[in-house]
N, C-alpha and C positions, 0 to 999 in steps of 0.2 A: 250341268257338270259342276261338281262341288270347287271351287278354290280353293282349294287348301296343298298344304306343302308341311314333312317335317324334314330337320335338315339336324345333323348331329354332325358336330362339331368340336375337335377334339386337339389341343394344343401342350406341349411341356407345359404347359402355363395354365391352361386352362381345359375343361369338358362339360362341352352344354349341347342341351337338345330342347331346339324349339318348334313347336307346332302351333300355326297360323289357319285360322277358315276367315278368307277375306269376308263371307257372308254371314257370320256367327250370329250371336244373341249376345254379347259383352260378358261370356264365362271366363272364367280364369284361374287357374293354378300354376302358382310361380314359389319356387322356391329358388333361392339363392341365399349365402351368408348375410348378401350384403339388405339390411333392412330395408333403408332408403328406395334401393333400385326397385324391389321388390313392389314397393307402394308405387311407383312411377308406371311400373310396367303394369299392375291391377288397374291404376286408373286410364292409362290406355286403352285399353282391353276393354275397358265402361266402357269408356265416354265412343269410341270408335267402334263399339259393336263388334268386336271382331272379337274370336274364341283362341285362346293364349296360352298354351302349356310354355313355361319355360321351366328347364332343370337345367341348373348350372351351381357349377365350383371349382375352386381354381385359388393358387397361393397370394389369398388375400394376406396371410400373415408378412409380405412383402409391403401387399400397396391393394388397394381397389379397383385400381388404371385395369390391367389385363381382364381383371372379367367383367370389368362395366363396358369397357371397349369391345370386345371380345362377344358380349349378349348383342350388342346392337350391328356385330360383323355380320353374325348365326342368323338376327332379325330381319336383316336385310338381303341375306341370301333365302331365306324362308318367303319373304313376298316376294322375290322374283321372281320365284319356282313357282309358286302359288300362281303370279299373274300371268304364266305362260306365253304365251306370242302377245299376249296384251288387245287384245281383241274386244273391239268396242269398249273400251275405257274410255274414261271423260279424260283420263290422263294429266289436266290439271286439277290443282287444290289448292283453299286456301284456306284463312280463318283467323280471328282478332280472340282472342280468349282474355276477359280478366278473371285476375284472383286478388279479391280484397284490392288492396293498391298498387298492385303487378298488373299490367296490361303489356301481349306477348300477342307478335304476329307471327304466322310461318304462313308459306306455301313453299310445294311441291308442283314440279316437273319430272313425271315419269320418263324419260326423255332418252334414255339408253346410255345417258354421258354420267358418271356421281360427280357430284359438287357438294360440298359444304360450307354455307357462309352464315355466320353470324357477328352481330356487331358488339360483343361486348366480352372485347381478349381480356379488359381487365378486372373483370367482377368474379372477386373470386371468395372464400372464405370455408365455413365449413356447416353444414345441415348436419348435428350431431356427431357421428364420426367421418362423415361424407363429404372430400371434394366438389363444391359447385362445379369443378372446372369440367370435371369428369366428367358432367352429360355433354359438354361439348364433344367427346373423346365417341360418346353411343352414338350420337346424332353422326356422326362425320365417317365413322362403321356403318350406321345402316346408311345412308347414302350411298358411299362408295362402292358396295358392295348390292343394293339394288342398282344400281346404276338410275338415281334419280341425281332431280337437282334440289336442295333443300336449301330454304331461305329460315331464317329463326331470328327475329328480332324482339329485343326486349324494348319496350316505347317505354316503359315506365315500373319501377319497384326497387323497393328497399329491403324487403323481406325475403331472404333467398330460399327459402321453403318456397313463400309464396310465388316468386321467378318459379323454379323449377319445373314447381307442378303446373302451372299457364306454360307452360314451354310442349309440356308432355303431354296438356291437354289439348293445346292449340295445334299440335302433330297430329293428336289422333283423330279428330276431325277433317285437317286439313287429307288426310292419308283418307278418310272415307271417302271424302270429295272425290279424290281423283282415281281409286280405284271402280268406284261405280261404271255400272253399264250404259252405255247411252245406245249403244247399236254402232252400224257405221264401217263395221272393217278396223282395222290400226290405225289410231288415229295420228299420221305422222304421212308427209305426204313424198316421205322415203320408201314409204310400204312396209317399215318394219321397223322398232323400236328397238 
């Protein structure tokens, strides 16, 4: 049975539709205004192997916040659907990714609870026209909204290109980890995530 999920998503503020195959080959077609996101979410979509339509748009002539927020709410309701009762999932993930002199840990807990925690409220600036702070804003959407637990620590970087994309790549790995099959039933000794 294929995993996969698309989920359209439509706000005053914003209109996107995303399509997810937990089991893909790393394709991807994203469009969005916002450039930066668009590279985050292609190299997701690599490095995670997983197959990635996203369409979204939405009153960036405001701010970036609502549809960078907003792709990773759409994201995260897309692999919950996707991962259905969650059946034989390894259910955890982790992974250390560098970039250049960026070095970025994340792990995930599919866990049925969102959380988001990351340790650096104050690193902020701008990647061309692009809020750093704002992947904080996608990560903390897709959690809540998969109902995972997501941990994202930066250990080391001064280059916030360089941050970002170790953030986004240390996610998409950690997110294969844990969506993978292992066998087993639901792995939660609740019976149900």
């Amino acid at each position: 049975m294929a995993r996969e999920a698309v989920v359209k998503r439509t706000t005053r503020e914003t209109d996107i539709e995303v399509y997810i195959n937990l089991d893909g080959e790393g394709k991807y077609d994203v469009e969005t205004p916002i450039g930066f996101l668009n590279h985050m979410l292609e190299s997701f979509a690599k490095h995670g192997r997983f197959d990635l339509r996203v369409i979204g748009d939405g009153d960036v002539h405001v701010s970036h916040h609502h549809l960078v927020e907003d792709v990773g709410i759409t994201l995260g309701m897309a692999v919950r659907r996707a991962l259905g009762e969650a059946k034989g999932i390894k259910r955890y993930g982790w992974s250390i990714v560098p970039m250049d002199e960026a070095l970025v840990l994340s792990s995930i807990d599919i866990s049925g609870r969102g959380l988001f925690y990351h340790n650096k409220k104050t690193l902020r600036g701008k990647i061309t026209e692009f809020d750093f702070e704002l992947i904080w804003e996608f990560f903390k959407g897709f959690a809540l909204e998969s109902r995972s637990t997501l941990h994202i620590e930066v250990k080391r970087g001064y280059n916030l290109h360089h941050i970002a994309e170790a953030c986004f790549k240390s996610f998409a790995f950690t997110l294969k980890d844990a969506v993978q099959i292992m066998g087993g039933g639901i792995p939660s000794t609740k019976g149900v995530i």
